[in-house]
C-alpha positions, 0 to 999 in steps of 0.5 A: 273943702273948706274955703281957707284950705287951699296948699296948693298954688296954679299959677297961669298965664292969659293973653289980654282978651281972656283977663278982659272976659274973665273980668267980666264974667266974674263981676257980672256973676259979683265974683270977690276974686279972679280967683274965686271966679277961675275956682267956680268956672273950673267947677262947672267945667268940670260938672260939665265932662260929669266930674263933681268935686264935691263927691270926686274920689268918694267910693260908690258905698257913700251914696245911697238914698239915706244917710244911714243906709250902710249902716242899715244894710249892715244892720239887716246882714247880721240879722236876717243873716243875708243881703236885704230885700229888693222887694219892700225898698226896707 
């Protein structure tokens, strides 16, 4: 997601002490913003439960060990007329 794409707005309420800690971990970790800093410990927050933004919603078939391995398994169907090998890893 592109940094200046960003429609939608959270807006939350903190008490004292939480402004005071955010504060302090966002310059200890040189944060430009409060908000930059809520944006990278919402991020790892939520990679802690397992969750990656990066890759949240993406179908399993967007992952594979190389870019182009899609479109070689598709490549392989038509030509040897089935699923490709386990065997030789190609």
């Amino acid at each position: 997601m592109s940094e200046l794409s960003r429609p939608d707005r959270l807006q939350i309420m903190l008490n004292p002490e939480e402004v005071r800690v955010l504060d302090d971990w966002r310059f200890a970790n040189r944060m430009p913003s409060r908000a930059a800093a809520v944006r990278e410990l919402l991020k790892r927050g939520l990679a802690a439960d397992g969750i990656d933004l990066e890759t949240a919603g993406r179908q399993s078939t967007s992952f594979g060990v190389l870019d182009e391995l899609p479109a070689r398994r598709a490549a392989n169907r038509q030509i040897h007329g089935g699923p490709p090998s386990d065997g030789d890893g190609g």
